[in-house]
C-alpha positions, 0 to 999 in steps of 0.5 A: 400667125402674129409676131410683136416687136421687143419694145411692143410697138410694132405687130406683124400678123398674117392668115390664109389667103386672103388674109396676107402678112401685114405689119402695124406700127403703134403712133402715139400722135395718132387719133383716129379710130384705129386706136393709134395702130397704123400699117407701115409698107404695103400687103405682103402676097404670095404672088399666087402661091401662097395659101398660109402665111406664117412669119417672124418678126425682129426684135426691132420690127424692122426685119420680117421673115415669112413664108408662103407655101414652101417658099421663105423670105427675108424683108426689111423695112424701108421707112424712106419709101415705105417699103418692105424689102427683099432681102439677098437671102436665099432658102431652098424651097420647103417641102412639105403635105397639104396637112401640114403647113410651114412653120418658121420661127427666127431668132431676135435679131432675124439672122437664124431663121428655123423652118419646120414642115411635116417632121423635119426642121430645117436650121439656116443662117444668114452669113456675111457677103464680102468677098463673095460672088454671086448667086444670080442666074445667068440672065440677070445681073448682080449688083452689090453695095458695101460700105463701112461707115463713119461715125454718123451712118445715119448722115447717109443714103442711097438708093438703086432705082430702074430706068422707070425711077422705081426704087429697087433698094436703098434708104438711109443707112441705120444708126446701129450702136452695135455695128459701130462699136464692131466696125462691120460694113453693110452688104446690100446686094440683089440679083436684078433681071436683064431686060434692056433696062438701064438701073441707076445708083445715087448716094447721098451725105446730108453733110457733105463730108464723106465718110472718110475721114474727119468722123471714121476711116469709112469707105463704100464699094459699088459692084455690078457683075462682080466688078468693082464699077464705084467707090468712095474717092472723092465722095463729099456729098453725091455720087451718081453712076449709070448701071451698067456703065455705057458710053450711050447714058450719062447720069443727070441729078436735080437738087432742089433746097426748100422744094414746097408746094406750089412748085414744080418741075419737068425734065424734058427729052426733046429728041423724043418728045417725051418727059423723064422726070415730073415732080411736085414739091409736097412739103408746107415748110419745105424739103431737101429733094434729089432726084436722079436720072440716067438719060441719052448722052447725045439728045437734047433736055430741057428743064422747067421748073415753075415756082408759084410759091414765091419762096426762095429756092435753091437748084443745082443740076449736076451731069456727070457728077458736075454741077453745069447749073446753080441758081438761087432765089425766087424765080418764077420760071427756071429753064436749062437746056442740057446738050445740044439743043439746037434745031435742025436746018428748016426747022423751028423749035416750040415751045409752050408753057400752060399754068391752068385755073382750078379745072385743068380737066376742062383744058387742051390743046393741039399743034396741027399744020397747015395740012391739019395735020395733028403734030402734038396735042395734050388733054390729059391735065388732072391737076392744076400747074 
């Protein structure tokens, strides 16, 4: 099965089992042996049940329906993370014999979506979610983004990530001249399992206005289990919640300006000896980076962050969506301490920062008591820092 974007650069194919859907873009600037065809997102399996695969593509390549077995899906192309999605759509399972393998086919821009198997064919369109309550089971919850946006929705993003910072679902808002000329609002929404985890949500504006109401009458809606728990009162640039909302998690965001290589950060939890976030800078002339975190309210974090670029930098650390740090410059070593952090009575604090050679493999360490007792120990380096 093979479908091909309206303008012929982008190919999604798909075959039996070991040959599952992929989706290739064409890249002009692109000169090795693949004849300018790259795969964007990951291989998209059937997660142990599929056989066949039969897809459609959008117009714009950025939406894929397919189907594996009897179950149908809709993606959609995440570029931010490389990613194909999935959609809130939900289809009944199709049935059909052995001798007879789905077939689906969707309309230009993947809202009708035809499925036929043996000697039915099933007709469904996708309809809009506002003001609808959900479909989830009754052990996840339902989460639900709406927003209109201004003039430039392409000066948004926003992503929901789990309490392991994997990204569920989000990116930049797409620039869709048709949207904008009938002012209707994106719904994003997902049905998330309930497994003692904590989600959180962040949006971002690369200019700082909002979206309302220099550029439009925008506006945007954050719902979890069908109530209203964020919207846009007082958006400029970031908003950050923890989801679901607790009085235990507060929600911590790093933002770096100029984030190179050659420099790094760590986010500490010293309560639990353990490291919320890691992060390297990856760009040669620098990046604009956010990071986001729901963290303990009442523990102790410390922030590292090593510069050996020697570029200057700019960092804010906001916590409760109120910047508690600002500094800007070159430093070579940057630490905050966030909430209380002092030791307890008879205690000390250690502390111990390590900038290895070109062969960390090679590097470790212990702290042991007098008893020899082993209390920390790290020989885990893969990469130089």
């Amino acid at each position: 099965s093979m479908g091909i974007s309206s303008d012929g650069s982008v190919l999604a194919v798909a075959g039996f089992i070991n040959y599952p859907a992929r989706v290739y873009k064409y890249n002009n600037n692109n000169n090795n042996n693949n004849n300018g065809w790259q795969q964007i997102g990951e291989d998209i399996n059937g997660d142990g049940a599929g056989w066949y695969y039969d897809l459609s593509l959008s117009s714009s390549g950025s939406v894929l329906v397919v189907a594996y077995s009897n179950i149908v899906k809709v993606l959609t192309y995440d570029k931010l993370t490389n990613k194909w999605l999935d959609s809130s759509a939900n289809f009944p399972a199709v049935n059909y014999t052995f001798t007879a393998y789905p077939i689906i086919v969707a309309s230009a821009d993947a809202v009708t979506v035809a499925a036929k198997a043996d000697d039915k064919v099933d007709v469904y369109r996708l309809e809009s979610q506002v003001n609808k309550t959900s479909n989830c089971k009754g052990d996840q919850f339902f989460f639900n983004f709406t927003i209109q946006p201004d003039q430039f929705p392409d000066d948004i993003s926003w992503l929901l990530q789990d309490g392991d910072r994997i990204r569920v679902i989000g990116g930049r808002l797409p620039h869709d001249e048709n949207n904008q000329q009938n002012l209707q609002p994106l719904v994003y929404s997902r049905c998330l399992e309930n497994n003692n985890t904590n989600y959180t949500f962040h949006i971002y504006d690369d200019y700082g206005d909002g979206v309302c109401c220099d550029w439009g009458d925008g506006s945007f809606t954050v719902e979890w289990n069908n109530e209203q728990v964020l919207n846009d009162n007082g958006f400029q640039s970031n908003k950050v919640i923890c989801l679901p909302q607790s009085d235990n998690l507060i929600p911590l965001l790093v933002e770096i300006d100029n984030f190179r290589q050659n420099m790094f950060f760590s986010l500490s939890d010293l309560n639990n000896n353990n490291n919320m976030m890691e992060e390297k800078g990856n760009s040669n002339e620098g990046a604009h980076e956010l990071f986001s975190q729901c963290v303990p309210r009442s523990d102790c974090f410390k922030f590292r962050m090593m510069n050996r670029n020697g570029a200057d930098v700019s960092l804010s650390i906001t916590q409760n969506n109120t910047i508690i740090y600002q500094q800007d410059g070159n430093n070579t070593l940057q630490t905050v301490e966030i909430g209380d952090c002092s030791c307890p009575q008879n205690h000390t604090l250690f502390e111990l920062d390590i900038t290895t050679d070109n062969f960390p493999d090679q590097f470790s360490w212990q702290l042991m008591n007098t008893n020899n007792d082993v209390l920390m120990e790290e020989n885990n380096y893969e990469d130089a820092n």
